[in-house]
SEPADO-707111 format. One line per field, with one value per residue (C-alpha): residue number from 1; residue in one letter; z negated, y, x. Coordinates in steps of 0.25 Angstrom, whole numbers. Each point is the difference from the previous one (the first is absolute). Layout:
i = [NUM  ...]
aa = [a  ...]
c3 = [Z  ...]
c2 = [Y  ...]
c1 = [X  ...]
***
This chain:
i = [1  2  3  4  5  6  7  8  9  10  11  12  13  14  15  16  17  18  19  20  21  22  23  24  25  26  27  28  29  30  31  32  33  34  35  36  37  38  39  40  41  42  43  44  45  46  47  48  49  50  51  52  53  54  55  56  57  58  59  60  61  62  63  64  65  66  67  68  69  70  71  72  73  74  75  76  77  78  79  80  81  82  83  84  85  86  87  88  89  90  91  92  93  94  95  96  97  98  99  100  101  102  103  104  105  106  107  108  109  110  111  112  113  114  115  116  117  118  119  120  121  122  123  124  125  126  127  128  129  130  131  132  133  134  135  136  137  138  139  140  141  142  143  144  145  146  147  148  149  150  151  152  153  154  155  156  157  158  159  160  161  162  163  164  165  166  167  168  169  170  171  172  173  174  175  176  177  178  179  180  181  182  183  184  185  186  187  188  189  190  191  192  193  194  195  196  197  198  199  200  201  202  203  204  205  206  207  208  209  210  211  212  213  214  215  216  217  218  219  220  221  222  223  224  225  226  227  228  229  230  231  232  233  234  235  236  237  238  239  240  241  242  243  244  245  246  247  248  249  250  251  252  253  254  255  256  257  258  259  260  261  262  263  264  265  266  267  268  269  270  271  272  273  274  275  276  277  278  279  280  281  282  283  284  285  286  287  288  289  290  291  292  293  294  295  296  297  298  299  300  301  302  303  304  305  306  307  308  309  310  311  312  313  314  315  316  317  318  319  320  321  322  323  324  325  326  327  328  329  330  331  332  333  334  335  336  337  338  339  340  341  342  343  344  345  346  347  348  349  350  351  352  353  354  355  356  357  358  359  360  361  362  363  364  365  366  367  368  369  370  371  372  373  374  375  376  377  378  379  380  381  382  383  384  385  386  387  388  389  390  391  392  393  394  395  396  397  398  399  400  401  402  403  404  405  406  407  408  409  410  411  412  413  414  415  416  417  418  419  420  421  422  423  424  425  426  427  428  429  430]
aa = [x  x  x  x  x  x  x  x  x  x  x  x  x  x  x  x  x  x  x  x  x  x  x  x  x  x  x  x  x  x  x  x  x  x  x  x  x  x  x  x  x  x  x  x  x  x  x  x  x  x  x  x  x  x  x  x  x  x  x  x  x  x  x  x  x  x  x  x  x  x  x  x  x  x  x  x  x  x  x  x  x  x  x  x  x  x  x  x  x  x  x  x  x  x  x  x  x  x  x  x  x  x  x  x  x  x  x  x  x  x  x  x  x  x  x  x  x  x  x  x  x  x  x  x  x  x  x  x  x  x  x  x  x  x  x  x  x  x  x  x  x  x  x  x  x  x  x  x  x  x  x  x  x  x  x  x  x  x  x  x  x  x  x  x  x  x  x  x  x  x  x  x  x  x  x  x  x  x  x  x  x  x  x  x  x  x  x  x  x  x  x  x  x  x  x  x  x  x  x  x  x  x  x  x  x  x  x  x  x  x  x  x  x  x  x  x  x  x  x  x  x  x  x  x  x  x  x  x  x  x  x  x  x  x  x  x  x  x  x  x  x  x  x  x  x  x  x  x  x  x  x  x  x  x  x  x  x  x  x  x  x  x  x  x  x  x  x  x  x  x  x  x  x  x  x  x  x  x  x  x  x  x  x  x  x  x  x  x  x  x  x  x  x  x  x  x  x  x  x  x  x  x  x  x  x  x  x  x  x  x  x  x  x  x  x  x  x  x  x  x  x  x  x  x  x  x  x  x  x  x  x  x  x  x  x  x  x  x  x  x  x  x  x  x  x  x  x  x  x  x  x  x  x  x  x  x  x  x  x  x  x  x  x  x  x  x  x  x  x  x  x  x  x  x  x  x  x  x  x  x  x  x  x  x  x  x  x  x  x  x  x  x  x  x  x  x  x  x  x  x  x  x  x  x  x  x  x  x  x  x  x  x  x  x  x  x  x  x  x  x  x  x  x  x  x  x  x  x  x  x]
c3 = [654  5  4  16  7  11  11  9  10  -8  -6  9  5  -16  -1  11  -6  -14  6  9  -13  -6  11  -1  -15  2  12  -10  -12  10  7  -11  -10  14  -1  -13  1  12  8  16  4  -8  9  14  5  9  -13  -9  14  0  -16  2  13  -9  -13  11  7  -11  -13  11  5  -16  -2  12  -6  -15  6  5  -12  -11  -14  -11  -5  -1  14  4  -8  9  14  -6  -2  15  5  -8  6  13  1  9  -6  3  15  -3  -7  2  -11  -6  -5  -7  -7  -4  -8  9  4  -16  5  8  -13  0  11  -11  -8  12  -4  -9  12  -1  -12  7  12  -5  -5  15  6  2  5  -14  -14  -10  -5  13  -1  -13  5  14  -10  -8  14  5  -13  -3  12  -3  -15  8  9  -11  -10  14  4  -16  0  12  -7  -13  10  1  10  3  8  11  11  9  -5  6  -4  -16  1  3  -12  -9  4  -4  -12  -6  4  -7  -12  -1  1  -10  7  6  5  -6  15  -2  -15  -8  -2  -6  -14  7  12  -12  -6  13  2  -14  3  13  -7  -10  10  9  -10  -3  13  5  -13  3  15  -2  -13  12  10  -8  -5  14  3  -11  3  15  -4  -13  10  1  -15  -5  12  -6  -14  4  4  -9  -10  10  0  -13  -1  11  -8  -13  4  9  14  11  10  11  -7  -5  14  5  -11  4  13  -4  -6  10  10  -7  -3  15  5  -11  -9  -10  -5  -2  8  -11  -8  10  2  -13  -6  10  0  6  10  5  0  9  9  -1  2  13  4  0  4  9  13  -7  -1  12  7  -8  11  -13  -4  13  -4  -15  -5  -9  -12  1  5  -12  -9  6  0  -14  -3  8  -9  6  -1  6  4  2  14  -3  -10  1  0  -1  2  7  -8  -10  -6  10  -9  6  15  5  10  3  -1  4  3  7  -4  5  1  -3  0  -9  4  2  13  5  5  1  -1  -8  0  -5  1  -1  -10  -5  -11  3  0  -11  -8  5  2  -15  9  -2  10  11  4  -7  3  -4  0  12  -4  -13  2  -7  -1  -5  -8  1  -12  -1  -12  7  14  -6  -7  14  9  -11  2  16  4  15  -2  -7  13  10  -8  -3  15  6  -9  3  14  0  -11  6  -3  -15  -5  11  11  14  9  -1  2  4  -10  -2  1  -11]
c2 = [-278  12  10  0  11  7  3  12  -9  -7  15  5  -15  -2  15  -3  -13  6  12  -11  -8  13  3  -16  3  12  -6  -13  10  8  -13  -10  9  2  -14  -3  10  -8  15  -1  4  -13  -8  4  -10  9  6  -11  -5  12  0  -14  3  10  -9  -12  9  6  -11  -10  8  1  -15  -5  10  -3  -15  2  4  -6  8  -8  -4  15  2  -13  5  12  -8  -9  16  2  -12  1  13  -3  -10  5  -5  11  -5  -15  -2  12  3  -13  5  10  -8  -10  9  -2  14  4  -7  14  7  -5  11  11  -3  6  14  -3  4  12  0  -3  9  12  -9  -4  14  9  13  -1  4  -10  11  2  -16  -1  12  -10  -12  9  6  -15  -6  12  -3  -14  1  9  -10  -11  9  3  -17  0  8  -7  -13  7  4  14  9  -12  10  4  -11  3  -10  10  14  -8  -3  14  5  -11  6  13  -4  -6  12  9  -8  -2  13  2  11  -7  9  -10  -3  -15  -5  -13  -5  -14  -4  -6  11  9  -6  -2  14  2  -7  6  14  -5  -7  11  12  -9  -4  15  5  -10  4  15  -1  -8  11  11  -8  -4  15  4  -10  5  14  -5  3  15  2  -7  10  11  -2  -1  13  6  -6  5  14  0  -5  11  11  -4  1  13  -8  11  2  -5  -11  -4  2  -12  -9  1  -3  -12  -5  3  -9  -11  1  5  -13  -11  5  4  -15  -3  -13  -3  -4  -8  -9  0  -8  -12  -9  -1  -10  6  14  -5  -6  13  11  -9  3  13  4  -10  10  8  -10  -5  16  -2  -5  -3  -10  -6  -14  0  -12  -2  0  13  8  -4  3  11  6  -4  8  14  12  10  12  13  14  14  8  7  -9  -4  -17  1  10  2  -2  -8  -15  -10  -11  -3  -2  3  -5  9  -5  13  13  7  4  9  -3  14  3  9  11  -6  -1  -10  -14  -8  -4  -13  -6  -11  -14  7  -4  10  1  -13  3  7  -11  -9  6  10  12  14  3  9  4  3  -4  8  -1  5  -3  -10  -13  -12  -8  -13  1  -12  3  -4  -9  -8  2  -6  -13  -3  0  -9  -11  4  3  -3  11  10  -3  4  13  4  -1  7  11  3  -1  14  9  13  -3  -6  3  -10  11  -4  11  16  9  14  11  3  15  8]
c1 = [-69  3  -11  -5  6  -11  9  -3  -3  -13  -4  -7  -9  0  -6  -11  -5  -3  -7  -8  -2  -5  -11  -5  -3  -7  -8  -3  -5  -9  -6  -3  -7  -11  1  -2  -15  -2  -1  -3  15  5  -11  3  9  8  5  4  8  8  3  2  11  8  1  3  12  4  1  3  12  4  -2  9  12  -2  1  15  5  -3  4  -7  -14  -6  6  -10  -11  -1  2  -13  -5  2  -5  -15  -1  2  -8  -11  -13  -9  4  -1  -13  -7  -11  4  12  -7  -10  10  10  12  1  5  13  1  0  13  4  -2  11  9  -5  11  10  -4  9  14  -5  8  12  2  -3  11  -9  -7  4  -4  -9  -8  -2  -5  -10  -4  -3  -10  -5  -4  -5  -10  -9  0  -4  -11  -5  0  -8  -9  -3  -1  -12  -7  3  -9  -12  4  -7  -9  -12  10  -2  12  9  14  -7  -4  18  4  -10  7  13  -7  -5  15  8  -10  -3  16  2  -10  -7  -13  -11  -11  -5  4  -2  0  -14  5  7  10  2  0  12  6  1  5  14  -1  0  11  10  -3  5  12  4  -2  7  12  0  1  10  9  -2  2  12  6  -1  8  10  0  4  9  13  -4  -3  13  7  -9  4  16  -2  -6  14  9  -4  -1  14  3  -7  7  12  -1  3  2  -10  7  4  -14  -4  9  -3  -16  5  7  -14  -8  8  -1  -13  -5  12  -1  -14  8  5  16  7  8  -10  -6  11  3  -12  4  8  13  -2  -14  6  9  -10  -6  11  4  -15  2  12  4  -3  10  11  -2  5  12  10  9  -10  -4  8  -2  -5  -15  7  8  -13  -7  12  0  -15  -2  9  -2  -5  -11  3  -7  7  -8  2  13  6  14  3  13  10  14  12  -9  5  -9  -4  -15  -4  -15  -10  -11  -16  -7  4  12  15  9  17  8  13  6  -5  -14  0  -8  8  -11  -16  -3  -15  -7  8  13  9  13  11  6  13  3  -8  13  11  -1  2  -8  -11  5  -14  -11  -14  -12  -15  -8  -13  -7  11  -5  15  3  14  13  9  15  -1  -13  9  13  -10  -4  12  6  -12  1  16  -3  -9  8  11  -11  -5  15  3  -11  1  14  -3  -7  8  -6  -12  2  -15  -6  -4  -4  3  3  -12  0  1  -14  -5  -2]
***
């Protein structure tokens, strides 16, 4: 069986039931501990009515979904899941409930904490390291309040008689003995308080040691762009000083790096694409640069299977303000579409014929009629361009002749302008 594609429809309902899964499972491992001490919050039925509520709406909403699609005996494992934690008991039998045992079915509801692991997956705005970093963030405060109700269960802090002011110093008490740094105001008096705060102490220094090796990890990781920039850098002016580059030259060259670290972070397209396969880089290039296509008058009629024959085969390429594309005279073997940036259309005296922007496409004619270019084009500012090369044009229009008709016709229906140009401009001044 083939794996179960999301589509972009399902993401985004998908992304919010996990994240609702996720708070249910929190809720469930702040609330049960209080029940399990049998604290004053636990026995005020206005609050179990409102725990019981949420787990009701959201294990009952979870349950009525899983039952529509059944995937296999797990899948129905977690439906029955669902339907034990939303089972509102607190609400039906009151203190009975507690007595009896039933409400351990809503320890069941902890188990979606475990969303929190597919949290990051599903969310586009965040890296995967920022998600590991909001697991670590959640589970923290949890292994807190457990070790907190832990230490009520063992008598801790038994001579201060508000039962809310006795919890806030139990929370107290774990974040200070976990962090190892008690100030002796609240110590164990009992064997096994004594040894309750002795795992406290040791899970508390790994758990603290695990979560700060992860941070200081994930900050690596979010500036590892900017160090492999910084250490191609320092290559290529070694290379540069090697070799005696000119000043002027050198100068361009560290201009070159910094637009496509200040555009793109420094990271190449090409290798990108290349590490996917063909089918879902096409999927893929069609994403992104179908807007381009679609300003393409040539391409207005062209069917799904050209397009994609034809992004997956378009080459960046990036020209520096002043830099010549392609000359006058020159043999035409490649045609061009512009992603960013602005060209400029001389003659042969450099005088400007034309402006070309971003979604214009040019080059088109010497690419099919083997004629040299008789304009040249030139870089007005950074020009991020995607390339078409003869031997990739010539394998498409034989797998597409109606298209190769079209393009033929078009381009000899405007032979003054053979590099693609829209309209004259005004000589500029200066």
């Amino acid at each position: 069986m083939s794996p179960q594609r999301i589509s972009e429809g399902e993401f985004r309902p998908q992304l919010g039931i996990d994240l609702l899964h996720a708070l249910a499972g929190v809720l469930a491992g702040l609330w049960l501990p209080l029940v399990i001490v049998g604290h004053d919050l636990a026995r005020d039925p206005r609050h179990a009515v409102v725990v019981d509520l949420f787990m009701f709406l959201v294990a009952g909403a979870s349950a009525a979904l899983g039952w529509k699609r059944p995937l296999g005996w797990r899948h129905w494992l977690r439906v029955g899941r669902d339907i034990a934690v939303a089972l509102p008991l607190w609400t039906l039998f009151n203190e009975h409930a507690t007595g009896s045992g039933l409400w351990a079915l809503k320890f069941l509801a902890v188990l979606y904490v475990l969303k929190l692991s597919t949290l990051s997956s599903r969310t586009e705005a965040l890296p995967p390291a920022a998600g590991r970093l909001l697991g670590l963030v959640i589970i923290l405060p949890l292994m807190v309040w457990w070790s907190a109700t832990g230490w009520l269960v063992l008598g801790g802090d038994v001579e201060t008689g508000d039962a809310r002011l006795r919890l806030v110093r139990a929370v107290y008490w774990a974040i200070t003995t976990m962090a190892t740094v008690g100030y002796g105001d609240i110590v164990p008096k009992t064997i096994p308080q004594m040894f309750y705060a002795c795992s406290i102490m040791v899970t508390g220094v790994a758990a603290f040691g695990y979560i700060l090796s992860n941070i200081a990890t994930l900050m690596l990781r979010f500036d590892a762009a900017r160090q492999h920039q910084e250490a191609l850098l320092d290559r290529v002016e070694f290379f540069m000083k090697y070799y005696t580059v000119p000043p002027g030259l050198r100068q361009r060259v560290r201009q070159y790096f910094k637009f496509l670290w200040t555009s793109r972070h420094g990271y190449n397209d090409a290798e990108v694409f290349d590490s996917l396969p063909r089918s879902l880089r096409a999927e893929l290039s069609m994403y992104l640069h179908r807007d381009l296509l679609a300003k393409v008058p040539l391409l207005h009629d062209a069917s799904q299977e050209l397009l994609r024959d034809l992004v997956v085969a378009l080459r960046p390429v990036v020209y520096l303000p002043g830099d010549f594309v392609c000359r006058m005279g020159a043999a035409g073997d490649e045609m061009y579409f512009i992603l960013r940036g602005e060209i400029e259309v001389l003659d042969g005296n450099e005088v400007p014929l034309a402006r070309l922007h971003e979604g214009d496409y040019f080059g088109e004619t010497a690419l099919l009629t083997n004629q040299a270019r008789n304009a040249s084009a030139r870089a007005d500012s950074f020009c991020d361009l995607y390339v078409l090369d003869r031997e990739t044009f010539t394998r498409v229009v034989k797998s597409h002749p109606d298209f190769h008709a079209a393009l033929h016709q078009k381009a000899h229906a405007r032979p003054s302008m053979p590099v693609g140009a829209p309209a004259p401009v005004p000589r500029r001044a200066g």
